[in-house]
SEMAR-420961 format. One line per 2 residues: their letters; for each residue x, z, y of C-alpha. Coordinates in steps of 0.02 Angstrom, whole numbers, plus 50000, padded with zeros to 5 digits. Layout:
BEGIN
a = X,Z,Y ~ ...
***
This chain:
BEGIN
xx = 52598,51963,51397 ~ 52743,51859,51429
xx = 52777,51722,51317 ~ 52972,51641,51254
xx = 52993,51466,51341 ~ 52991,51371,51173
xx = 53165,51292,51153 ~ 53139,51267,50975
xx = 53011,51131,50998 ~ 53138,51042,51065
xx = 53262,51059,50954 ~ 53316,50881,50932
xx = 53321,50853,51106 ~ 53497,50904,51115
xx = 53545,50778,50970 ~ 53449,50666,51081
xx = 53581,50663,51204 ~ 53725,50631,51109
xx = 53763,50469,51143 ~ 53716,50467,51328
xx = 53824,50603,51370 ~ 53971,50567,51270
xx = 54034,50432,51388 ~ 54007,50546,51552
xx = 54090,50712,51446 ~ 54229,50637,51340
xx = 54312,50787,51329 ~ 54172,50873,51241
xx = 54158,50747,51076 ~ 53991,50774,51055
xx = 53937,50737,50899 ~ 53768,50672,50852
xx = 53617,50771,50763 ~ 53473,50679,50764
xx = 53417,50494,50706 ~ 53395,50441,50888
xx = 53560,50416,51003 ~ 53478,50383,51183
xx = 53346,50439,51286 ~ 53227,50286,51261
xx = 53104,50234,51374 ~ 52971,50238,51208
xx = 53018,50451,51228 ~ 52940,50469,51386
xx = 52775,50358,51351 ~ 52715,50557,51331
xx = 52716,50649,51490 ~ 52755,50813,51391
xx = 52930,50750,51358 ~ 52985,50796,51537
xx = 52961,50980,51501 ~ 53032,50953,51310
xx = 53171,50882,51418 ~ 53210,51000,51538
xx = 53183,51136,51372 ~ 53351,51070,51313
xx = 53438,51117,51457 ~ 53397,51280,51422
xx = 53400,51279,51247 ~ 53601,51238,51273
xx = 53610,51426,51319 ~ 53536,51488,51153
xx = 53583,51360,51001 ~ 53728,51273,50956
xx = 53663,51124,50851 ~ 53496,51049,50808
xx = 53527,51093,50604 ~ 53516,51299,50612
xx = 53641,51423,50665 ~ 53777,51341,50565
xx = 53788,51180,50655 ~ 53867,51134,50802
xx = 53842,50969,50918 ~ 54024,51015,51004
xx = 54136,50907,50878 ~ 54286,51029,50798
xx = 54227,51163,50854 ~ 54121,51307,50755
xx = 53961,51357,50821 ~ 54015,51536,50820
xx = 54148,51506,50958 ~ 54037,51391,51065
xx = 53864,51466,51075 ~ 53868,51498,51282
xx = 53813,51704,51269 ~ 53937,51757,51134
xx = 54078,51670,51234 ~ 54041,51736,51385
xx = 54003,51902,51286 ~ 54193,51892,51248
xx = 54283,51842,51402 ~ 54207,51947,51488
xx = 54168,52098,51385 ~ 54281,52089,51225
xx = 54453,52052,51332 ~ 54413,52197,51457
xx = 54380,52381,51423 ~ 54212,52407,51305
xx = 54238,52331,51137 ~ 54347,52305,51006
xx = 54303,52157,50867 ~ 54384,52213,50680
xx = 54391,52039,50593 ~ 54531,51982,50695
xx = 54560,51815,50570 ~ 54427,51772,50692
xx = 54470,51613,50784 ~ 54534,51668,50958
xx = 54463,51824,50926 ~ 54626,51931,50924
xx = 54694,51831,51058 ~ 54564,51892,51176
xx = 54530,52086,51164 ~ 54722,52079,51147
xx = 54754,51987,51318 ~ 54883,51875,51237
xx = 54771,51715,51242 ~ 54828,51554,51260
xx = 54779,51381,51324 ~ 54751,51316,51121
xx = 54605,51481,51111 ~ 54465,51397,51028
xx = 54333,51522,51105 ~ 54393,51473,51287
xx = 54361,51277,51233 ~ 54197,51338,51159
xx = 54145,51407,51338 ~ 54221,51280,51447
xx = 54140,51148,51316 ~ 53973,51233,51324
xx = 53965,51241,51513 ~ 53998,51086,51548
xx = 53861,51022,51407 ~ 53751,51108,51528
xx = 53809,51023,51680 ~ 53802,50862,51564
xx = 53608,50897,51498 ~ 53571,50942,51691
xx = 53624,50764,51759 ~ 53556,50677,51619
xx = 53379,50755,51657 ~ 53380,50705,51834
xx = 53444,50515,51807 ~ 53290,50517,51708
xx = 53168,50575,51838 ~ 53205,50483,52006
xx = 53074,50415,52104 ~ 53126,50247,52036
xx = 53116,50293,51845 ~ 52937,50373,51868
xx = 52886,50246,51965 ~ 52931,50123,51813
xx = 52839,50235,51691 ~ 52682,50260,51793
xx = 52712,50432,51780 ~ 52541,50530,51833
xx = 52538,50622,52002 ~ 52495,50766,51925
xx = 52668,50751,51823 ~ 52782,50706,51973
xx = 52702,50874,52035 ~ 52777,50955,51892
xx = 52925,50858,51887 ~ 52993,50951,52067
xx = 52992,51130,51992 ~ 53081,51028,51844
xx = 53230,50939,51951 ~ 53247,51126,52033
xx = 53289,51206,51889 ~ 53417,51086,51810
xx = 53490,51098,51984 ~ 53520,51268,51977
xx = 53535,51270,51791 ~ 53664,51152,51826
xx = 53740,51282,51984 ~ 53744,51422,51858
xx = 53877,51323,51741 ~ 53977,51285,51880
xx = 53958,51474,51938 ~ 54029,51545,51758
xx = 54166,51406,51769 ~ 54206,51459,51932
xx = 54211,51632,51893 ~ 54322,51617,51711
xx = 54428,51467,51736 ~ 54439,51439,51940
xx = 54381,51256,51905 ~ 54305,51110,51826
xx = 54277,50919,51801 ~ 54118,50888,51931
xx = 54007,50764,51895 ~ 53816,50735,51971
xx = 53692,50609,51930 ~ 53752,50508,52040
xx = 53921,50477,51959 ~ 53926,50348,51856
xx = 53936,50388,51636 ~ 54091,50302,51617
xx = 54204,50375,51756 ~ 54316,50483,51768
xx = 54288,50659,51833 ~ 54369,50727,51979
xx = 54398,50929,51970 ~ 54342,51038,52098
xx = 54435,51214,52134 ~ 54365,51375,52165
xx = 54333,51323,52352 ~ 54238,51178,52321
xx = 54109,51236,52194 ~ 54088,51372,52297
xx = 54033,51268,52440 ~ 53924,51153,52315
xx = 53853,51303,52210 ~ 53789,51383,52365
xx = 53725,51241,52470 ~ 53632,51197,52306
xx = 53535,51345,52271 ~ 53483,51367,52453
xx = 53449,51172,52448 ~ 53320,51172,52287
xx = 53239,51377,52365 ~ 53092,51265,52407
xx = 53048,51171,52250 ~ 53087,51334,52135
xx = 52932,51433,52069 ~ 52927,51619,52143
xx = 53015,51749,52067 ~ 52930,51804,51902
xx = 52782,51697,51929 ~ 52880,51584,51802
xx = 52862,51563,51619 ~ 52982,51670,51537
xx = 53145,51609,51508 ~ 53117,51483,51632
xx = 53235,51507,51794 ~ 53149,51556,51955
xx = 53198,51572,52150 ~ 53268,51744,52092
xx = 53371,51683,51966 ~ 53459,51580,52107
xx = 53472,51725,52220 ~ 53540,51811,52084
xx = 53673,51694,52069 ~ 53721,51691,52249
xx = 53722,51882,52256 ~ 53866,51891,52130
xx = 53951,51753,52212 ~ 53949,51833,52377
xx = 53994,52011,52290 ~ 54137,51920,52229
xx = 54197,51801,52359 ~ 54345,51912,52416
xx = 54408,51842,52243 ~ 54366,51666,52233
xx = 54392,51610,52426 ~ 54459,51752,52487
xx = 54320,51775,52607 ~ 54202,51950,52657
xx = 54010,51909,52614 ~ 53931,52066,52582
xx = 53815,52068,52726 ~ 53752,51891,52620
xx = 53766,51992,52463 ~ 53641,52122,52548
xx = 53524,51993,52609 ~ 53510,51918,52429
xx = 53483,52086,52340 ~ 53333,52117,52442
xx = 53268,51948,52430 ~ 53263,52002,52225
xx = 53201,52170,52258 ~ 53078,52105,52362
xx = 53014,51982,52230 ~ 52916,52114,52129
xx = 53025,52167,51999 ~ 53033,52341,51946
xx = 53141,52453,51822 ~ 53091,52456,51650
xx = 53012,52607,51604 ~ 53151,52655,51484
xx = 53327,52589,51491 ~ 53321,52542,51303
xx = 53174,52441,51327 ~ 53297,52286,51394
xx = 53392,52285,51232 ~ 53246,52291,51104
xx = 53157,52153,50987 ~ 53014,52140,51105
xx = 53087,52119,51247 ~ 53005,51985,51320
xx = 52826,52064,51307 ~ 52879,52265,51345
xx = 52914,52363,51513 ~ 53083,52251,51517
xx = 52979,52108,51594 ~ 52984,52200,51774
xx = 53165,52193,51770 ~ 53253,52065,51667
xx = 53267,51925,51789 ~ 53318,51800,51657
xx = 53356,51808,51474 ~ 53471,51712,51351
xx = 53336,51705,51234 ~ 53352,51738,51035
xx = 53207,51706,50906 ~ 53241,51757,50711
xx = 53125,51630,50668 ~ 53119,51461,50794
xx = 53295,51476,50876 ~ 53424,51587,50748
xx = 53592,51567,50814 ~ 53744,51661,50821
xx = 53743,51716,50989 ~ 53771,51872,51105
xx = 53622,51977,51032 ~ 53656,51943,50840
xx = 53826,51985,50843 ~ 53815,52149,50938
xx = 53658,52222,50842 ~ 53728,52176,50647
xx = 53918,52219,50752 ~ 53873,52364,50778
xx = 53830,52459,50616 ~ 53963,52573,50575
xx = 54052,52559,50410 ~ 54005,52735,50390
xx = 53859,52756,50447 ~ 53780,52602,50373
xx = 53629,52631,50498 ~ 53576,52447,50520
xx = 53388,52499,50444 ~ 53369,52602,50609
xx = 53396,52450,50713 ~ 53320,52312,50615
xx = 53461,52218,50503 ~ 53512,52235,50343
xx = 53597,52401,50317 ~ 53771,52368,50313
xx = 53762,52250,50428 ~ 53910,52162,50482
xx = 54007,52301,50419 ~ 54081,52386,50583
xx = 54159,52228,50653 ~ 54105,52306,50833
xx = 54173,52480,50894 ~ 54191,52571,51093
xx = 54352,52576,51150 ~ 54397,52739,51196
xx = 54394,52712,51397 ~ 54204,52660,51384
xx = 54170,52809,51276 ~ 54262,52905,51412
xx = 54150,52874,51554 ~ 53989,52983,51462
xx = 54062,53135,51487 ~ 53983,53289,51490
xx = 53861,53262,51618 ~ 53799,53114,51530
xx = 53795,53190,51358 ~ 53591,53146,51367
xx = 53578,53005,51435 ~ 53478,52864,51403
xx = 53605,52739,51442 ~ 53733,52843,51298
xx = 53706,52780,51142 ~ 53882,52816,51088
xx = 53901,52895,50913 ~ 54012,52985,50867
xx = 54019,53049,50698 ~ 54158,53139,50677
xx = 54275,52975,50711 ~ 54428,52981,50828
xx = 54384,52921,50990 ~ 54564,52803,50981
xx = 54584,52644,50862 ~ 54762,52643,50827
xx = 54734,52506,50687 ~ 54606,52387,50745
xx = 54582,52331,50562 ~ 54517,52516,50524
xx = 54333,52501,50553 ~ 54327,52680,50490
xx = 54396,52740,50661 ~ 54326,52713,50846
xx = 54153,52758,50896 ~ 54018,52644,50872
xx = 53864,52587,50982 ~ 53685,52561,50972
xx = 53621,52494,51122 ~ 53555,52336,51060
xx = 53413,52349,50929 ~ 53323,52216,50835
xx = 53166,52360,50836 ~ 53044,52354,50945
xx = 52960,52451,51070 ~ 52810,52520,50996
xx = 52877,52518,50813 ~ 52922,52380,50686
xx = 53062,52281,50695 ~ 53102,52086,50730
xx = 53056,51945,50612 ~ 53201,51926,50536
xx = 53363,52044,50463 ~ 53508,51952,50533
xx = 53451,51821,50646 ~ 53366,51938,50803
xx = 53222,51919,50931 ~ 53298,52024,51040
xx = 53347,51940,51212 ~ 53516,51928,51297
xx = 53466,51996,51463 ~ 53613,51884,51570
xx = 53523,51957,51729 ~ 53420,52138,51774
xx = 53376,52212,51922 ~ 53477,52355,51890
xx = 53620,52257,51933 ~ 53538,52208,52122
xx = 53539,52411,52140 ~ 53722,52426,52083
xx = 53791,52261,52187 ~ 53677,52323,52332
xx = 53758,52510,52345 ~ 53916,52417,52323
xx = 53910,52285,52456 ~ 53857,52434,52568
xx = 53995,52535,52538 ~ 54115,52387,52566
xx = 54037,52357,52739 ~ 53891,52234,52706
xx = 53782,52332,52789 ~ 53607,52399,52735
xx = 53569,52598,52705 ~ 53665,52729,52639
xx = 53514,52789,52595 ~ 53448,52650,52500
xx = 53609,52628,52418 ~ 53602,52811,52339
xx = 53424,52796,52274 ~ 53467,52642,52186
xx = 53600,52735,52100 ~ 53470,52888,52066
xx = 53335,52779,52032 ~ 53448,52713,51885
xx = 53506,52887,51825 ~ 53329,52973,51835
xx = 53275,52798,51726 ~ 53409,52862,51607
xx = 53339,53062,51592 ~ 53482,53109,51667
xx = 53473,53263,51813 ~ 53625,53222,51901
xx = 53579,53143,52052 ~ 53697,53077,52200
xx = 53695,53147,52377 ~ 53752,53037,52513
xx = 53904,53116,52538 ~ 53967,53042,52337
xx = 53923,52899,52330 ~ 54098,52811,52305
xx = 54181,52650,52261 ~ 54260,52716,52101
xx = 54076,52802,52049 ~ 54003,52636,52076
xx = 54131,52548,51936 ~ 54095,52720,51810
xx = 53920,52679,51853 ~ 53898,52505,51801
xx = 53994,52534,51642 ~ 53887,52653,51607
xx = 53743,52539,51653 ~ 53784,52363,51617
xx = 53912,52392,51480 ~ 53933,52269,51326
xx = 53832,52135,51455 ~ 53961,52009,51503
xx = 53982,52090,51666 ~ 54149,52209,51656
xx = 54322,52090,51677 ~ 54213,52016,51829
xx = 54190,52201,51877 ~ 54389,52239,51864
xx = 54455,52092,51928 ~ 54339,52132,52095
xx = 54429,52314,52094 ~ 54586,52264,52074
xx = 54593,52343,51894 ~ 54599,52207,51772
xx = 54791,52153,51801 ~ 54937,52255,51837
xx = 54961,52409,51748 ~ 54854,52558,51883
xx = 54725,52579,51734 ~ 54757,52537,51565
xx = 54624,52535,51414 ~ 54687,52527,51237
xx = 54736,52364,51169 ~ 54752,52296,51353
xx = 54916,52173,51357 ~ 54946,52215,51161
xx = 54987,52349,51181 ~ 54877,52524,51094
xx = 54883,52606,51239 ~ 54875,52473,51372
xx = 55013,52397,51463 ~ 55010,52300,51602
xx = 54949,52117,51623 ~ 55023,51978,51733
xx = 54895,51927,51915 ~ 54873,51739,51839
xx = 54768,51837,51699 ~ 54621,51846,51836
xx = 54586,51671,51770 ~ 54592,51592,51596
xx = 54691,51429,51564 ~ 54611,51282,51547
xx = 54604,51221,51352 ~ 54731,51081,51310
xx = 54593,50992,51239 ~ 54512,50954,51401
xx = 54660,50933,51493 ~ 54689,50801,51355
xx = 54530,50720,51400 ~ 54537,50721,51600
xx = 54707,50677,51686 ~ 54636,50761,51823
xx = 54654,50940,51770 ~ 54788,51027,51772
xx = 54823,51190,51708 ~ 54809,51361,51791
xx = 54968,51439,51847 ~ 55071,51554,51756
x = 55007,51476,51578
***
């Protein structure tokens, strides 16, 4: 059984911070949450406060303040527009094709499933905010364990041991901000632990933190634990090669550059570390997640706790989102009935992609109900179908430990991904087997119950973008996906709401990336904003 890395014994460690990473992250205004303001030499007299350290980095994915769900240590801003898997949830999900949010007095809410957002949207300052805590946390922790420092302390051999896994992972915990910031806003303010707190960042464009991300994660390979020979929730080798499999998948976009023959090599280093397919697609998406068949194939998990670490984040909102107003089924999936009242519905072009031949499948969990498949009026949560892929129940009955707050896991990265960037890198001249390629697509499909295997022969570009919807929807995966296709601007596929318009219209090429928030342009001279905004 795979125990949670416990983030919420370390809940104070991000308040611990505050002060120390104020004057390196200005633009953040951090705001204090705990009684001590610096991380004081008295704080590592106990060896376990490396780990409780390095827990923070982490626990910067999953919480949003040290006081509960409602607090925030990201000054002005709420904790429901800054907690890192919801954002990403909704620039990358809620602003493409999959969902539609009802409560659009939501701050920035509208602005994003509409396409009309703007540089003042709070959620894109919550996510370029967040990500750059984590770069912040991730130099912090490694000014702190130099040779020098633990030399000082008398640190234990024993520790130091440990302390070389630890550095690896804020490295690449540290590489995975810069990824998403690569990915959503083209660049960032770059800081290591070697810059100095009180200067002032330089920004690095999509070129450079490629080149940094990926001589980073090949640089710390060594020093990382093997994949899934990790605690869970704790970042492995795979994680990293995870990382540099979507970069490469994607690098056409960001540097204008063909890797697929490095995607290749990086899907079968994952596939070759072990990991299986859970033995029911559901199983990634349940309350136990972290102890069922999942374990073989999420390769690493936002996690959620309705006890230790409640929060606001990715899995919450879609499980109490997703009770329909009519149905009122949230007892089936472990919240309070109502739930959140159908704030969360399909838009129609998801629902579109189960057709007939996947009327059975696993992987549909559409329902219907006798509601028109098109939302005219987003405000009408009586129309649209609804979704229940996320569940706060678990596995082999019961549900989670609490009725709003979940324990179900955000699974960021699966294997069944690997299969579906592996077929694709093939078919866009990576390399590797045909062969392979089409039983990763089967192997995903016979997962599902479904009959209607590939032969070699169909196995197509456009199949492989039906088939990770159908996969991978509502996981922070599908304006990547578009953008890659050449589908996400311009008006050769439309979904409703796309542009403003309620039957799509067509959206401008600088919509590939977001702007970057006035706020932190405020704070750095150095950035400047993205064309076209």
């Amino acid at each position: 059984m795979k125990t949670r890395f416990k983030i919420h014994k370390t809940l104070g460690i991000i308040g611990i911070f505050a002060a120390v990473l104020y004057s390196c992250t200005g633009d953040l205004d951090i705001t204090p949450k705990d009684d001590q303001t610096t991380l004081s030499e008295e704080l590592f007299k106990n060896e376990t406060a490396y780990k409780q350290v390095l827990a923070g980095i982490y626990a910067n994915l999953a919480l949003t303040g040290t006081d509960g769900a409602g607090s925030s240590n990201l000054k002005n801003i709420d904790p429901g527009t800054s907690q890192f898997g919801r954002v990403l949830l909704y620039v990358q999900s809620l602003s493409a094709d999959e969902m539609i949010w009802s409560y659009e007095n939501d701050p920035g809410a509208r602005e994003i499933q509409r396409n009309i957002w703007t540089a003042q949207n709070p959620l894109l300052l919550g996510m370029f905010s967040r990500a750059h805590l984590s770069i912040a946390l991730a130099n912090n922790f490694l000014r702190e364990t130099t040779d020098a420092k633990l030399d000082s302390r008398n640190v234990s051999a024993a520790t130091r041991t440990e302390i070389v896994t630890y550095r690896a992972e804020a490295r690449l915990m540290r590489a995975m901000a810069y990824y998403y910031m690569m990915d959503i806003f083209g660049k960032a303010n770059f800081t290591t632990e070697d810059d100095a707190l009180n200067s002032q960042p330089p920004v690095y464009d999509r070129a450079q933190l490629f080149t940094f991300i990926e001589t980073e994660l090949k640089d710390i390979d060594a020093d990382l634990v093997a994949p899934r020979q990790n605690q869970y929730g704790r970042a492995d080798k795979a994680v990293a090669y995870m990382i540099l499999a979507k970069m490469y998948l994607n690098a056409q976009v960001y540097i204008n550059e063909n890797k697929y023959t490095d995607c290749i090599t990086y899907c079968e280093k994952i596939i070759g570390g072990g990991y299986s397919l859970a033995t029911k697609y559901l199983d990634n998406f349940k309350a136990d997640n972290n102890t069922n068949s999942a374990t073989t194939e999420i390769i690493f998990p936002i996690i959620s706790d309705g006890l230790t670490t409640q929060n606001y984040g990715p899995t919450t909102v879609m499980i109490n989102g997703s009770v329909g107003s009519l149905e009122v089924n949230g007892s089936e999936v472990g919240v309070s009935a109502g739930g959140w009242g159908g704030a969360l519905r399909v838009r129609k072009q998801l629902a579109n992609v189960f057709g007939p031949a996947f009327a059975n499948d696993d992987r549909n969990t559409i329902i219907s109900n006798g509601r028109s498949i098109d939302i005219t009026d987003i405000s009408d949560k009586d129309s649209g179908y609804i979704l229940q892929k996320y569940s706060n129940a678990k596995s082999a009955g019961g549900f989670g430990s609490d009725q709003t707050f979940v324990d179900t896991d955000f699974p960021l990265f699966r294997l069944a991904d690997v299969y579906l960037m592996y077929a694709e890198a093939h078919l866009r001249g990576g390399g590797g087997s045909l062969t392979t390629a089409v039983g990763y697509i089967n192997a995903l499909r016979t997962r599902a119950k479904n009959t209607n295997t590939i032969g070699s022969g169909e196995l197509t570009l456009d199949l492989i973008l039906d088939e990770r919807a159908r996969e991978l929807h509502w996981e922070a995966h599908r304006r990547q996906d578009l953008i890659r296709f050449g589908k996400f601007t311009g008006g050769n596929y439309n979904w409703a709401w796309k542009g403003n318009g309620s039957n799509g219209i067509a959206l401008p090429a600088y919509f590939k990336l977001y702007p970057i928030p006035t706020a932190s342009m405020a704070a750095n001279p150095n950035l400047t904003q993205n064309p076209g905004y």
